[in-house]
C-alpha positions as CSV (number, residue, x, y, z in Angstrom):
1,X,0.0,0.0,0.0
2,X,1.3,3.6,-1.3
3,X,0.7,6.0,1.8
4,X,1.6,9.4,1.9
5,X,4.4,9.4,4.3
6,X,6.5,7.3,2.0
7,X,6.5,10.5,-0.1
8,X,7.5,12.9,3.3
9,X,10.3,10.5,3.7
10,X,11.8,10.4,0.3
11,X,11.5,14.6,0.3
12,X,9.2,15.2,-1.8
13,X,6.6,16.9,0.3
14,X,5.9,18.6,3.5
15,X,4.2,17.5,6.3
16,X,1.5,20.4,5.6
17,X,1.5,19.7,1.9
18,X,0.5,15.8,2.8
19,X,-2.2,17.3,4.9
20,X,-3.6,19.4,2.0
21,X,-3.5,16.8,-0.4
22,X,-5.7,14.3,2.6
23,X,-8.1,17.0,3.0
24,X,-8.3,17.2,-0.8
25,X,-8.9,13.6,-1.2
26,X,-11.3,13.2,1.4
27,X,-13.5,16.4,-0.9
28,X,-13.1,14.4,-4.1
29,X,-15.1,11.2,-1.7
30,X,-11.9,9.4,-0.9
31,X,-11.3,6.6,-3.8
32,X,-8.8,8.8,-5.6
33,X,-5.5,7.1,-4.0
34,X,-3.7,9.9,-1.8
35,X,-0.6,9.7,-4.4
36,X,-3.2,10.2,-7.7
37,X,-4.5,13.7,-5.3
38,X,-0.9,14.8,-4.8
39,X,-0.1,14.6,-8.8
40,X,-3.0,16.3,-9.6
41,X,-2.7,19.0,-7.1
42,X,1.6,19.2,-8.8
43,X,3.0,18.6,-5.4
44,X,4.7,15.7,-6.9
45,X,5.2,14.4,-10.8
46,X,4.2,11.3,-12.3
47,X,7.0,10.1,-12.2
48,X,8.2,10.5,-8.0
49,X,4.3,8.7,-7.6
50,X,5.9,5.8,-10.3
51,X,8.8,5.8,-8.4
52,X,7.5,5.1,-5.1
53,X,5.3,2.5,-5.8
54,X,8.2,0.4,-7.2
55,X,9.7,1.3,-3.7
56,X,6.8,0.6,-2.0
57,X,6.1,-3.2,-4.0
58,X,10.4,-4.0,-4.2
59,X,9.8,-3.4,-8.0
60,X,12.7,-1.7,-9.5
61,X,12.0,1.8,-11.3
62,X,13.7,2.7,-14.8
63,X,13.4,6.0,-16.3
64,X,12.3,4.6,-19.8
65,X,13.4,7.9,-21.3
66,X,17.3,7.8,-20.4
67,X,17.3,4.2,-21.7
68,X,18.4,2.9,-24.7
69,X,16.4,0.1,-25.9
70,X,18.6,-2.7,-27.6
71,X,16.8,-3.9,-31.4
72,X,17.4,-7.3,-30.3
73,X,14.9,-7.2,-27.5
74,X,12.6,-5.3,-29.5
75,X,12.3,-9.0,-31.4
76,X,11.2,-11.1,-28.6
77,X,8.4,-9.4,-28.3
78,X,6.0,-7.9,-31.2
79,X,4.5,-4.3,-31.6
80,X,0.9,-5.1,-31.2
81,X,1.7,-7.2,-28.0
82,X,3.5,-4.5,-26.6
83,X,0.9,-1.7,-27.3
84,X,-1.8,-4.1,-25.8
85,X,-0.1,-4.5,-22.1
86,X,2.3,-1.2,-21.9
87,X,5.1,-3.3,-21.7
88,X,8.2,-2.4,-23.4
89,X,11.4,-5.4,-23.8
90,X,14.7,-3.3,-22.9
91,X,17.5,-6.2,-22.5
92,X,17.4,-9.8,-23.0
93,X,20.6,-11.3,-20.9
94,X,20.9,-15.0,-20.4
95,X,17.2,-16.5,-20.5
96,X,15.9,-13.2,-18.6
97,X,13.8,-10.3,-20.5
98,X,14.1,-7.2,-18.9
99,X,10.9,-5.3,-19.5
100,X,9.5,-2.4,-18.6
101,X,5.8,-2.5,-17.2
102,X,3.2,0.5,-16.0
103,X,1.5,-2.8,-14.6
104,X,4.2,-4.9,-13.3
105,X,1.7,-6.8,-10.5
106,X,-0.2,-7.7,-13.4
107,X,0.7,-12.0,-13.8
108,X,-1.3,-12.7,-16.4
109,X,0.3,-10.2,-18.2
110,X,3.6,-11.6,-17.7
111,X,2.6,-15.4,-19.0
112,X,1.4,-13.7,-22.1
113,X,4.9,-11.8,-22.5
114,X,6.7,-15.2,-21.5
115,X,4.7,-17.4,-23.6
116,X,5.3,-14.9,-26.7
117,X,8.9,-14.0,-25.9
118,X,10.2,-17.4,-24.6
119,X,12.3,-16.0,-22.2
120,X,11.5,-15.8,-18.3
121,X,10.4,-11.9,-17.7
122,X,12.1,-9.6,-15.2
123,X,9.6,-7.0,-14.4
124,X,10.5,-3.3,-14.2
125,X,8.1,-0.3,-13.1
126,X,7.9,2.8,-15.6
127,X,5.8,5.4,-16.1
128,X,3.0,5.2,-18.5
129,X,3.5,7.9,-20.7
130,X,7.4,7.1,-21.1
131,X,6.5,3.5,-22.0
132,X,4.3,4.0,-24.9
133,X,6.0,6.8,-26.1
134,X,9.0,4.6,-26.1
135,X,7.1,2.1,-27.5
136,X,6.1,3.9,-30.5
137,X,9.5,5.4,-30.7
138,X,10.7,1.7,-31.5
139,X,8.0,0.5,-33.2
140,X,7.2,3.4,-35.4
141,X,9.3,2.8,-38.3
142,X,8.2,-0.1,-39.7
143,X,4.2,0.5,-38.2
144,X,4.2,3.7,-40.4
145,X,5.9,2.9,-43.0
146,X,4.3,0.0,-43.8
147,X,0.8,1.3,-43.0
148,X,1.6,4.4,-45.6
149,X,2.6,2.2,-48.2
150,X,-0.7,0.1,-48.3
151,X,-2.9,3.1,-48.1
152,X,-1.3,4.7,-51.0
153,X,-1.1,1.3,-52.7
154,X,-5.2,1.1,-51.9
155,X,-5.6,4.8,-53.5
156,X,-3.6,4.4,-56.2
157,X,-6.7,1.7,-57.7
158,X,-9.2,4.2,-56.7
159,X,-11.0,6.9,-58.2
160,X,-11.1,10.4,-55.8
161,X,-12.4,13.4,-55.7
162,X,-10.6,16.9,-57.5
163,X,-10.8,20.2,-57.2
164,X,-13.7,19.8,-59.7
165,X,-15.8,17.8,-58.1
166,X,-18.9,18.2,-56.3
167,X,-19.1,18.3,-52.7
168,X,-21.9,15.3,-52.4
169,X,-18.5,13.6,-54.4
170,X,-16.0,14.9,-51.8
171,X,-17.9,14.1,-48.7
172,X,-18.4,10.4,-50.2
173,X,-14.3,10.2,-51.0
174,X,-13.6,11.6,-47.3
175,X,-15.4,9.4,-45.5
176,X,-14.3,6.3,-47.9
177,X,-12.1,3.6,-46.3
178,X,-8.6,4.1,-47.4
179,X,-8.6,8.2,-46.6
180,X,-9.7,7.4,-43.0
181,X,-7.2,5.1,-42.8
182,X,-4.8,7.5,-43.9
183,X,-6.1,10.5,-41.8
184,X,-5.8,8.5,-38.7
185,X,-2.6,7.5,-40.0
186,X,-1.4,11.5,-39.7
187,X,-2.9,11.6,-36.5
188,X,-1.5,8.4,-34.9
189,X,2.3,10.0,-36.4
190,X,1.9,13.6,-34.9
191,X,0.9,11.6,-31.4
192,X,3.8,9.6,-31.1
193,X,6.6,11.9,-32.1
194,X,4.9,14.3,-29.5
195,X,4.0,16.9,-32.0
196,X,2.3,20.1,-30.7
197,X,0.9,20.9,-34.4
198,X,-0.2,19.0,-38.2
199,X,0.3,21.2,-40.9
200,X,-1.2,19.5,-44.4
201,X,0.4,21.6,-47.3
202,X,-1.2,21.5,-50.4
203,X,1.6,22.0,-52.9
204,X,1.2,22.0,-56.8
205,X,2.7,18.5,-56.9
206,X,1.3,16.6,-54.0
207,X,0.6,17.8,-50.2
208,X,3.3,17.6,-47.2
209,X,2.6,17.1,-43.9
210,X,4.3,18.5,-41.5
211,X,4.8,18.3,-37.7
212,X,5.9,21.0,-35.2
213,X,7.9,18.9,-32.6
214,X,10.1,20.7,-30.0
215,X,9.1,23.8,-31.5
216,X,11.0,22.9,-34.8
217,X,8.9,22.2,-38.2
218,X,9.5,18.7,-39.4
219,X,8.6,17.0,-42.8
220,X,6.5,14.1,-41.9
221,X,4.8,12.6,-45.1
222,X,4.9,13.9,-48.8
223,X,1.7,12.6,-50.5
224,X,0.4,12.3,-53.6
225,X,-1.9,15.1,-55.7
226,X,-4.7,13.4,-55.9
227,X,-5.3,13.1,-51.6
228,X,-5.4,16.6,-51.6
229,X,-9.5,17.4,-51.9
230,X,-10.1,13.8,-49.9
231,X,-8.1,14.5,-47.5
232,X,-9.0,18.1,-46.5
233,X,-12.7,17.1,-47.2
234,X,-12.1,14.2,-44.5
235,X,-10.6,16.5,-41.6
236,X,-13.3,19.4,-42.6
237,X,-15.7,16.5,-42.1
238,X,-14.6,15.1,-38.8
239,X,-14.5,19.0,-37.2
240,X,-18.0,19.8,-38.5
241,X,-17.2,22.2,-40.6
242,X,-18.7,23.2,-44.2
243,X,-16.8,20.9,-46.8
244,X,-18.6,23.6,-49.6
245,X,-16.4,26.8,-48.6
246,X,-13.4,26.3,-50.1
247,X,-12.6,30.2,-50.0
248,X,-13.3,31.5,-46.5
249,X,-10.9,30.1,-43.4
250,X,-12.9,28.0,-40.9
251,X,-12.0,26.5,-37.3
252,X,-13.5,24.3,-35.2
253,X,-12.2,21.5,-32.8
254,X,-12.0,17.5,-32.8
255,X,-12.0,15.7,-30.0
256,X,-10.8,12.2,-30.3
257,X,-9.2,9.2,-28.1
258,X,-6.3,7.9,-29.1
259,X,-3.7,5.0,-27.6
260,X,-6.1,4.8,-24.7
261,X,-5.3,9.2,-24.3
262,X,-8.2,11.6,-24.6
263,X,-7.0,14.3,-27.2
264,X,-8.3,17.8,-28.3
265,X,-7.6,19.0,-32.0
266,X,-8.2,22.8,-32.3
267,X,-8.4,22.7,-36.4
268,X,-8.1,25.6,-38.8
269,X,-8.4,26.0,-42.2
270,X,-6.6,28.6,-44.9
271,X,-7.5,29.0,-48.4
272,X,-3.8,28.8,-50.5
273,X,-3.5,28.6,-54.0
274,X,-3.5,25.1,-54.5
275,X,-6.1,24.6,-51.9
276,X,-6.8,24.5,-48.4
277,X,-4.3,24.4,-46.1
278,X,-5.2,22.8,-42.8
279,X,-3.6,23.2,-39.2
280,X,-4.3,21.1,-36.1
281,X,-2.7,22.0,-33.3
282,X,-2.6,18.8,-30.4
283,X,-4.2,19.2,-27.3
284,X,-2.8,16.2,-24.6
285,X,-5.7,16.9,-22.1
286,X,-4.3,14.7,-20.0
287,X,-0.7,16.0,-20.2
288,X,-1.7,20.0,-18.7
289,X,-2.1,18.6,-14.8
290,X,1.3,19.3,-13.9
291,X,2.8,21.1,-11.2
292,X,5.6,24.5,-11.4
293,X,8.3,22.4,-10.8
294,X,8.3,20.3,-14.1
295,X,8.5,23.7,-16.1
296,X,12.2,24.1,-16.1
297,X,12.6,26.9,-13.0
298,X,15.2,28.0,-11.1
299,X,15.1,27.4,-7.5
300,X,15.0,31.4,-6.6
301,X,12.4,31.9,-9.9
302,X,10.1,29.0,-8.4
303,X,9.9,29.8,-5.0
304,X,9.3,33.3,-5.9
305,X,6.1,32.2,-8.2
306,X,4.7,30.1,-5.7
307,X,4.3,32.6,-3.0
308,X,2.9,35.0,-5.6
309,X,0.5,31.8,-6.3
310,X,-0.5,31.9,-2.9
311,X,-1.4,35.6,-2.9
312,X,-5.1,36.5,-2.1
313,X,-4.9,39.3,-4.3
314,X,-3.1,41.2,-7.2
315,X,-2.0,40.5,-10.4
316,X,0.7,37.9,-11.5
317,X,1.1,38.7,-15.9
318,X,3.1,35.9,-17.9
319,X,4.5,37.6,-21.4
320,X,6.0,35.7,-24.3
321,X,5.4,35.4,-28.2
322,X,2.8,32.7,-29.3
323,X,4.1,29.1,-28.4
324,X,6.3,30.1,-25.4
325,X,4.2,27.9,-23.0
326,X,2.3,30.8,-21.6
327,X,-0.9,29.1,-21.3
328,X,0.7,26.0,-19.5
329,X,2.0,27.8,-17.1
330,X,-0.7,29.7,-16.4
331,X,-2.6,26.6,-15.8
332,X,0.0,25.1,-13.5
333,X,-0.4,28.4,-11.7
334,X,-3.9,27.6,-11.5
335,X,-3.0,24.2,-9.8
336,X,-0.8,25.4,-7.2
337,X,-4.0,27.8,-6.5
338,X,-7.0,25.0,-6.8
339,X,-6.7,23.8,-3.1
340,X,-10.5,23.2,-3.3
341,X,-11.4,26.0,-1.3
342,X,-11.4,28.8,-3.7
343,X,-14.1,29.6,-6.4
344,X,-11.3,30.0,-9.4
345,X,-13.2,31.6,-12.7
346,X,-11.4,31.5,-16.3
347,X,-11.9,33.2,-19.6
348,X,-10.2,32.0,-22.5
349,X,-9.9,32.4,-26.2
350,X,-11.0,29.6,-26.6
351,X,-10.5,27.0,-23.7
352,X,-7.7,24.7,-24.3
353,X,-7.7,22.2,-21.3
354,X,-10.9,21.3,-19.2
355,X,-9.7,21.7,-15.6
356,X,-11.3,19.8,-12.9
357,X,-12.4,22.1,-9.7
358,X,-12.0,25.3,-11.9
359,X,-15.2,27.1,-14.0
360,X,-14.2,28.0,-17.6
361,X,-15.4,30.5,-19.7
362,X,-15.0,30.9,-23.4
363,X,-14.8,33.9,-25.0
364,X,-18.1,34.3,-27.8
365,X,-17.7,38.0,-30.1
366,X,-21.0,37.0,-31.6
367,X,-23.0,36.5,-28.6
368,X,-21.3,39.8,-27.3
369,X,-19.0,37.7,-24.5
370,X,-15.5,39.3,-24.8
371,X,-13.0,39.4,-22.7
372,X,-13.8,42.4,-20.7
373,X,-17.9,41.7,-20.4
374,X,-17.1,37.9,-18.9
375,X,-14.8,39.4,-16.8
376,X,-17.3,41.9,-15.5
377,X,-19.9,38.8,-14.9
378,X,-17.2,36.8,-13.4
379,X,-17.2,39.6,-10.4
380,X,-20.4,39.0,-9.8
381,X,-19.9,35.5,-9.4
382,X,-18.0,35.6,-5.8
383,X,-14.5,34.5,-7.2
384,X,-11.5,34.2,-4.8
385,X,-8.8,33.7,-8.2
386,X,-9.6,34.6,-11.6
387,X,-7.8,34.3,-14.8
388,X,-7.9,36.3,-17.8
389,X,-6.7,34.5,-21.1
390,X,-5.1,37.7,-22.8
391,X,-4.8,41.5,-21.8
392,X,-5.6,42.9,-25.5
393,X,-7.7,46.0,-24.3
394,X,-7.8,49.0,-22.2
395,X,-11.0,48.0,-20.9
396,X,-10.1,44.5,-20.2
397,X,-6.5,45.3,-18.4
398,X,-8.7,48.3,-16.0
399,X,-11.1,46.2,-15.1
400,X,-8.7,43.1,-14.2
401,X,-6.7,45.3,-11.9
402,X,-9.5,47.3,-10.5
403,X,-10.8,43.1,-9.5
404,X,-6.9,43.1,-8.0
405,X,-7.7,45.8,-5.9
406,X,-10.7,44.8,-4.7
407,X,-9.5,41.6,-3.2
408,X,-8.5,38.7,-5.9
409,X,-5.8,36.8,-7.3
410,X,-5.9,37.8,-11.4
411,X,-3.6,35.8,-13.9
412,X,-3.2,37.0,-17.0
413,X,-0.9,37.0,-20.1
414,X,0.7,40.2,-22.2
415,X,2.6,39.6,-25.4
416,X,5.8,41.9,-24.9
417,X,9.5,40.7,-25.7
418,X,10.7,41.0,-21.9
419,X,9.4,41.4,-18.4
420,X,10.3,44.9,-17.5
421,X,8.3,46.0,-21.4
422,X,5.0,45.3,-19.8
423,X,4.2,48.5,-17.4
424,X,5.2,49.9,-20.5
425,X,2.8,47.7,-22.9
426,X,0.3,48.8,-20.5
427,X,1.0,52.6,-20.4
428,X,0.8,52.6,-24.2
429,X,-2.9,51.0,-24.1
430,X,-3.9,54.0,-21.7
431,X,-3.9,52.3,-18.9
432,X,-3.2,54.3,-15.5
433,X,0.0,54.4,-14.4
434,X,-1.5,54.0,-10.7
435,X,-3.2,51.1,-11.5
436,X,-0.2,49.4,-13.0
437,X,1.5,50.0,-10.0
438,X,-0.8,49.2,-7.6
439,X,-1.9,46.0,-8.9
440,X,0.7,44.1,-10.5
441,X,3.0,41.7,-8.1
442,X,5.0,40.5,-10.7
443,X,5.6,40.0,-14.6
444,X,7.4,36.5,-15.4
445,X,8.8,36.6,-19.1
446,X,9.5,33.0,-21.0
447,X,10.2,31.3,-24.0
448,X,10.6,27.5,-24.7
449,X,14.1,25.7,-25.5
450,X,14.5,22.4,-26.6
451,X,16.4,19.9,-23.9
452,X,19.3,17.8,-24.9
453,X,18.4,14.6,-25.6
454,X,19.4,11.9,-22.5
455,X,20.0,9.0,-25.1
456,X,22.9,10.4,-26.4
457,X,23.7,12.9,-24.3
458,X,27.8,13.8,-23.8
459,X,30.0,16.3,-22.5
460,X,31.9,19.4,-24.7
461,X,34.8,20.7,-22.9
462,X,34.2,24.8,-23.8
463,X,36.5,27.7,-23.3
464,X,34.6,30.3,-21.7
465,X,36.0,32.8,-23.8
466,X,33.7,31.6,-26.6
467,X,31.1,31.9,-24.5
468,X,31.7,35.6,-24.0
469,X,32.2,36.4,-27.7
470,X,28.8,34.9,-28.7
471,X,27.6,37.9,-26.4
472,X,26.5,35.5,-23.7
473,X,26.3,37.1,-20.0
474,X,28.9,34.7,-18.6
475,X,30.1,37.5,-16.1
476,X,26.8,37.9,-14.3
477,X,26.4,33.9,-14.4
478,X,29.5,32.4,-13.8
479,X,31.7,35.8,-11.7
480,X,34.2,37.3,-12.3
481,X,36.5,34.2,-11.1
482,X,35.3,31.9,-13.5
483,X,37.5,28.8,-14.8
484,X,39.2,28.9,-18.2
485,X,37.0,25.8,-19.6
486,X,33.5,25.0,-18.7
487,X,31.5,21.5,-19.2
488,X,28.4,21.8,-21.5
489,X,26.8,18.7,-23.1
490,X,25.2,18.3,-26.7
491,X,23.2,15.5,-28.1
492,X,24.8,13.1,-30.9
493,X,21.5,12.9,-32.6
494,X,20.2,8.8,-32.2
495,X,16.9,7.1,-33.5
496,X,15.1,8.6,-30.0
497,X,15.6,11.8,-31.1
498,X,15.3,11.4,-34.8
499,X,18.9,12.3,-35.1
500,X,18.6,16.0,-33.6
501,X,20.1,15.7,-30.6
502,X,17.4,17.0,-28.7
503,X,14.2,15.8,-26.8
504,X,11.3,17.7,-24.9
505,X,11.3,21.5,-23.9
506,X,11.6,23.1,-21.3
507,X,11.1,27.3,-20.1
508,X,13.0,29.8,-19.8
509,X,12.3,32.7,-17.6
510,X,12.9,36.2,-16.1
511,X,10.6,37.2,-13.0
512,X,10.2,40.9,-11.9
513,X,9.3,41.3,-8.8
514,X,7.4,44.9,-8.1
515,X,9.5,47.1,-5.8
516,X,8.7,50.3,-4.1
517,X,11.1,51.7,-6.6
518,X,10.1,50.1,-9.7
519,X,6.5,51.2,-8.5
520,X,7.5,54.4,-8.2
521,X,9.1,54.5,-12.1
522,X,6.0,53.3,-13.6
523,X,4.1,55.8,-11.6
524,X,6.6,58.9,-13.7
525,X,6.3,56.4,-17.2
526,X,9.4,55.7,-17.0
527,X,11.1,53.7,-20.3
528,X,11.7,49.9,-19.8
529,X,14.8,50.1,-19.3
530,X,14.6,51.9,-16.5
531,X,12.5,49.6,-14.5
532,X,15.4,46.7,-16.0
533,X,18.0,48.0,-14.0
534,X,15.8,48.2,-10.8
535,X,14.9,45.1,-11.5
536,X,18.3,44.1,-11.8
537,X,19.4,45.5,-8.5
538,X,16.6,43.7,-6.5
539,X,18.3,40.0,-8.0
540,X,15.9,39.4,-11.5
541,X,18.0,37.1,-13.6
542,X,17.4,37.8,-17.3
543,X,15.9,35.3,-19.7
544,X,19.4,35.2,-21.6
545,X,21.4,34.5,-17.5
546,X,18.5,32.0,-17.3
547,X,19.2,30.3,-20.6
548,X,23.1,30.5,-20.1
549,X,22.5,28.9,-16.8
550,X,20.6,25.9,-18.2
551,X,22.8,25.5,-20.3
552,X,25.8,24.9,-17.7
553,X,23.0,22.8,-15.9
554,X,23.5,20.5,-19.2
555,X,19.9,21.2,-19.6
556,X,19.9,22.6,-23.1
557,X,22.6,24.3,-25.6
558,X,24.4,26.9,-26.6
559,X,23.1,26.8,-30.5
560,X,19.9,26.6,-28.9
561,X,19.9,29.6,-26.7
562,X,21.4,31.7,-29.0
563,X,18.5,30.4,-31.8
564,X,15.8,31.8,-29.4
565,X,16.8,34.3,-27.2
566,X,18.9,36.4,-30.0
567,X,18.4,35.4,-33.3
């Protein structure tokens, strides 16, 4: 049995923490196991709850993503069979399989695997997620591959829709066979290489799909010309949109379960010139639950954001570009804050992840529900924390930090380039200067940089003086003391990275913290750079001293830092 006070003894959680998360479970009715509650509430990650129940059965644990799985293993046992029980073959030595289980309890299980296999089977606790992404990381090849093949094979004999066809013609051809197959086909690819977005590009010899993974577009599929009106008719089809409008842009959402994983599709549609170019950007519902601690911060930057969580009132603003993980953070915010005994209100353009505990709003222009009228309802609605998708109004910024006055907790986001640019922002869509300064508690700034990959992960002996000609801030980071050579590490490139050298992403950040003195600049308008330099003085590490410093961490790169933060 997995009790709580395992996790107070490995140091993972407080004594008062475990008490929050018991008086959570007990609100929920008390079936939700105690280390399920603490995951959900991001007081510990998947994987310390994975971890501890192999401790707590005498199960080992293996991090599935630092390990390299041998192909000879990968032959004992076949890809359906591993799909079905989550298992993943790592080693075979002597007669023993080593395999990697998110059920390794489960003895029936195991027969099957030792009947199919051959060998006796050494059971190994992972974490879910890690198993069958490594599972269709080793698999994939041949699974796609093959399946691509035989559905072109099977279009190649049949007659499809074209651009001059009708639309009763198109609809039949989408919903035909061998384009489902092939649609599902995309969307089973894009899951397992962990892709946040499909492009399908119509081109004027065929259509490419792409994939955004890690933030870095990737060719996925090049298909032939005649998919094109099929296949767009299909996806139009499945998010209910009209397949006639060929020459207006649509959106709409698809929500589907896939590998056992409930999914979200937010899907858009843009009239090109050789058709309709289609954009689904992946929604892991399951994957936003996480806690502040699994977004890449800096001790000093995460214990400073978790006492601004814990605020009753003011305004906590997260600034970025599109894509730089604003939203997730926000949400994780929203975690540390949903302790069940606050009424939490959201509005959002449109609402990304469903969160359990908290009410969410979408944002409707045509039904005249905007950003600033929700948030004037929400008010009325007794809310203790309140989040506001985006700041892009005068009227919606006053009346967020007039609610911050009057006693609530108001997370929002601003797109500037930097921290310290958004009193400024503000200024410049007339907002009071007094208001600015008397609500906001902080401004966190972030972008997203790929991590190096663990697989093939090694270490570059670097002179810092190439550091410092690259214009990095390795006097603020490292002192004025600093060694000659420093150790950084870069990814070989390997099949679990698709050769890149890099896997997952994590944040980087700069937090202002709202002095007296940088209070009293925004009160006289003062420039940006300005309130930089108090903010500075008072200990705010920059997003390029944060980047630099993941980067000694052997968290991410050089190259990489320098492609996001200053190209």
């Amino acid at each position: 049995m997995l009790t709580g006070e395992l996790f107070v003894e490995e140091g993972l959680v407080s004594a008062d923490q475990l008490e929050q998360a018991v008086l959570k479970q007990l609100e929920q009715g008390g079936s939700e196991p105690i280390a399920k509650v603490m995951v959900e509430m991001g007081l510990i990650t998947e994987r310390d709850r994975v971890r501890c129940l192999g401790k707590a059965w005498g199960i080992p644990f293996l991090d599935v993503r630092e390990f390299k799985v041998r192909e000879e293993s990968l032959a004992l046992l076949p890809g359906p069979l591993a799909r079905k029980f989550k298992a993943l073959p790592i080693d075979a030595q002597g007669k023993r399989l080593l395999v990697a289980m998110a059920n390794p309890l489960d003895v029936f299980i195991i027969d099957e695997l030792r009947q199919a296999s051959g060998y006796e089977i050494e059971p190994l606790i992972g974490v879910e997620d890690d198993i069958l992404a490594a599972i269709g990381n080793a698999y994939q090849m041949e699974v796609h591959s093959d399946a691509l093949a035989n559905v072109i094979s099977v279009l190649g004999t049949q007659p499809l829709g074209d651009d001059d066809a009708s639309d009763e013609d198109l609809k039949k051809a989408g919903e035909d066979a061998p384009i489902v197959r092939l649609a599902n086909l995309i969307i089973n690819q894009a899951i397992t290489d962990r892709a946040s977005d499909i492009h399908l590009e119509p081109r004027k010899d065929g259509m490419v799909v792409r994939l955004r993974i890690d933030g870095v577009m990737v060719e996925a599929m090049k298909l032939p010309k005649k998919v094109i009106a099929p296949l767009t008719s299909r996806f139009k089809i499945v998010a209910n949109m009209d397949i006639a409008e060929k020459r207006a842009p649509q959106d709409n959402r698809i929500s589907a379960v896939v590998n056992g994983k409930p999914f979200d599709f937010r899907v858009s549609t843009l009239p090109v010139v050789y058709g309709e170019k289609i954009v689904m950007r992946v929604l892991d519902k399951g994957g936003i639950s996480i806690g502040l601690e699994r977004l890449g911060f800096l001790p000093h930057n995460l214990s400073i954001l978790q006492d601004m969580a814990s605020r009753s009132y003011g305004i906590v603003l997260v600034t970025g570009p599109t894509g730089s993980g604003k939203s997730t953070t926000l949400y994780s915010l929203l975690n540390q804050t949903n302790d069940g005994l606050k009424n939490i209100i959201t509005i959002e353009d449109p609402v990304e992840y469903e969160l359990d505990g908290i009410n969410q709003c979408g944002v409707n222009v045509r039904a005249g529900m905007t950003f600033a009228s929700g948030l004037r309802a929400m008010l009325r609605q007794d809310p203790d924390v309140i989040m506001v998708g985006e700041m892009r109004d005068n009227e919606t910024a006053t009346i967020a930090m007039e609610a911050a006055l009057t006693g609530h907790l108001v997370l929002s986001t601003l797109h500037t380039n930097d921290a310290p640019s958004a009193p400024t922002r503000l200024i410049d869509m007339e907002v009071e200067p007094f208001l600015i300064s008397s609500s906001i508690i902080g401004v966190l700034a972030q972008r997203l940089v790929r991590q190096v990959c663990p697989q093939c992960k090694h270490e570059v002996v670097t002179p810092v003086d190439n550091l410092r000609r690259l214009g990095l801030p390795v006097l603020e980071v490292l002192g004025a003391e600093a060694a000659s050579e420093v150790v950084l590490f870069e990814g070989a490139g390997c099949d679990a990275c698709k050769g890149t050298g890099y896997k997952g992403r994590m944040g980087v950040h700069e937090l202002l913290v709202m002095t007296d003195e940088i209070k009293d600049e925004i009160l006289n308008r003062s420039p940006s750079h300005v309130i930089r330099n108090l903010g500075l003085k008072v200990g705010m590490r920059t997003l390029q001293m944060d980047g630099l410093q993941k980067v000694l961490n052997g968290n991410t790169t050089v190259d990489e830092i320098i492609r996001v933060l200053y190209a």
